[in-house]
C-alpha positions in Angstrom: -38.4 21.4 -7.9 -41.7 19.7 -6.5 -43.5 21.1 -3.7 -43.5 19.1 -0.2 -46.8 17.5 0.0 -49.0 19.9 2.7 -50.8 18.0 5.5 -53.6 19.7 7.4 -53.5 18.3 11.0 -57.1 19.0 12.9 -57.1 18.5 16.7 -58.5 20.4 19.7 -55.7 19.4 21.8 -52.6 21.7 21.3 -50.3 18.9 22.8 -51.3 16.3 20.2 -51.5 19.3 17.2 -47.8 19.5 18.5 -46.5 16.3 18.5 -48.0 15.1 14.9 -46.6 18.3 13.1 -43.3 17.8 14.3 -43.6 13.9 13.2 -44.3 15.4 10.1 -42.2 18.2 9.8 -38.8 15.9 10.5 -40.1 14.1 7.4 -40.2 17.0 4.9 -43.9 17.4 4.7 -45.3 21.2 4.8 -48.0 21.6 8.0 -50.8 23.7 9.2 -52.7 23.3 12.0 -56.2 23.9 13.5 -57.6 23.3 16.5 -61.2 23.6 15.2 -63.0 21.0 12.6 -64.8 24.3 10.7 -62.0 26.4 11.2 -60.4 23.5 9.4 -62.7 23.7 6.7 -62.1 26.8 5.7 -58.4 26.7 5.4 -58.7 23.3 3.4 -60.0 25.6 0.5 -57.6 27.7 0.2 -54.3 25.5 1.8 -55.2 22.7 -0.7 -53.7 19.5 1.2 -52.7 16.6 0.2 -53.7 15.2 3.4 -55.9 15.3 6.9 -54.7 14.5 9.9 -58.2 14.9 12.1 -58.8 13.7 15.8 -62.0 12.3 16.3 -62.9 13.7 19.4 -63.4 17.3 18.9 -65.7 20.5 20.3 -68.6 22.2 18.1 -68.1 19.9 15.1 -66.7 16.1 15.1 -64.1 14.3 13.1 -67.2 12.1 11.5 -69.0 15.8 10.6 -65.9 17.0 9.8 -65.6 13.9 7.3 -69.1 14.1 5.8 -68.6 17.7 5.4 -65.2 17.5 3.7 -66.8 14.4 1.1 -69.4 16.7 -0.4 -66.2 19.0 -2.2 -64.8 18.3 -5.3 -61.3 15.9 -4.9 -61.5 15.6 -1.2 -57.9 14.9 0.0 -57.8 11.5 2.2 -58.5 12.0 6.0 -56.5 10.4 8.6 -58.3 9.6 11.6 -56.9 9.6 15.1 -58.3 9.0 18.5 -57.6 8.7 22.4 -61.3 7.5 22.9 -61.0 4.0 20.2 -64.2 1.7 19.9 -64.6 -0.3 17.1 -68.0 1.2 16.7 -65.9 4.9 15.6 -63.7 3.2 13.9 -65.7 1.3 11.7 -68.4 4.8 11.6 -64.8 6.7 10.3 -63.8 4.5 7.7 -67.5 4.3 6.5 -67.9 7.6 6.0 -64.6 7.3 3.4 -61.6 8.1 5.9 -58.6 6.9 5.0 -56.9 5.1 7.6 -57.5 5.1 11.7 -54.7 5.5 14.1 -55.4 5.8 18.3 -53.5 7.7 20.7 -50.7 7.7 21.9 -49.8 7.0 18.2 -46.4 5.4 17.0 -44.7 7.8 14.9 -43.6 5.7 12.5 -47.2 4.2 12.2 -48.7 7.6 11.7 -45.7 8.6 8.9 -46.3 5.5 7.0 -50.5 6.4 6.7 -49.4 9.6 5.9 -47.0 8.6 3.0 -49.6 6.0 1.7 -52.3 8.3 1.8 -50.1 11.3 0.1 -49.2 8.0 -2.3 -52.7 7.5 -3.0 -53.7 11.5 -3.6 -50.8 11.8 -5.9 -51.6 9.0 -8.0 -55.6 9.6 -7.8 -54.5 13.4 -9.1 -52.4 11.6 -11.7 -55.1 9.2 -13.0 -57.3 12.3 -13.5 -54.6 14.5 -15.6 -54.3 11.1 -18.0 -58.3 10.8 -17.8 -58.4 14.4 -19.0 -55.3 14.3 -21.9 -57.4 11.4 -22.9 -60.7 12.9 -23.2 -58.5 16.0 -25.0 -57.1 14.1 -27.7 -60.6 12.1 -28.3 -62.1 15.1 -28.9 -59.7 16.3 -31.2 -59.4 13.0 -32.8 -62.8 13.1 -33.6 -63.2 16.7 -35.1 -59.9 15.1 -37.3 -62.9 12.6 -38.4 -65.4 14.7 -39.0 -63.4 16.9 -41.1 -61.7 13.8 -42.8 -65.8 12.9 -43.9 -66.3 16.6 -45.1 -63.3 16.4 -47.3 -64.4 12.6 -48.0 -68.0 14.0 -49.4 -66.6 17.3 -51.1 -64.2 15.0 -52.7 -66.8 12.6 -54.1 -68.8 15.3 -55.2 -65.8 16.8 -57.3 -64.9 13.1 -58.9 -69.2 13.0 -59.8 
């Protein structure tokens, strides 16, 4: 059985929290919610999601902060940014700073499931790549300690024949 993929949604404004975790929910994803970016931070650690779902626009800490913050941890899930407020200026600051994709308010629900599923598509096979990077590293490792050991039997051998 494989776990829904979690989505971490990030917006101030309770309506909007609303409306996006239901999108989400009707599609099978698992959702938490905060209406603060460094609350948001914090659960990130320990919720482990696939995905962010941040506004822009928020109190004490901004989506772009928000976004810096989150690119200095290790496998930083991709970050969906929406807005009410769009200029191409924070849009083009946003995906700079390594979000994912940029969605304005009111959103279109099917726009905002397919960024979701493509970004979820894109962690999944980013986690994948680095599973196959690792078994790959594993079994050059052990292929080489097979050489080494091959030589040392190689040398002992000639040493016997001599």
């Amino acid at each position: 059985m494989t776990m829904a993929p979690r989505i971490l949604v990030v917006d101030d404004d309770e309506a909007a929290r609303y409306s996006i975790q239901r999108a989400l929910e009707t599609e099978g994803y698992e959702v938490a919610v905060s209406s603060r970016a460094r609350r948001a931070l914090d659960v990130q650690q320990t919720y482990d999601p696939d995905v962010i779902v941040s506004d822009v626009n928020m109190p004490e800490m901004d989506g772009i902060a928000f976004l810096r913050e989150l690119s200095t941890r290790p496998m930083p899930p991709p970050v969906i940014m929406i807005t009410a407020y769009s200029t191409l200026e924070i849009a083009v600051r946003s995906l700079r700073e390594g979000a994912f994709d940029y969605l304005t308010k009111p959103f279109d629900v099917e726009q905002l499931r397919h960024a979701v599923r493509r970004a979820v598509e894109r962690r999944q096979l980013k986690l994948e790549n680095l599973r196959y990077q690792r078994e790959l590293e594993d079994k050059n490792r052990r292929l080489q300690e097979a050489e080494e050991m091959l030589r040392k039997h190689a040398i002992d051998l000639e040493e016997r024949v001599k």
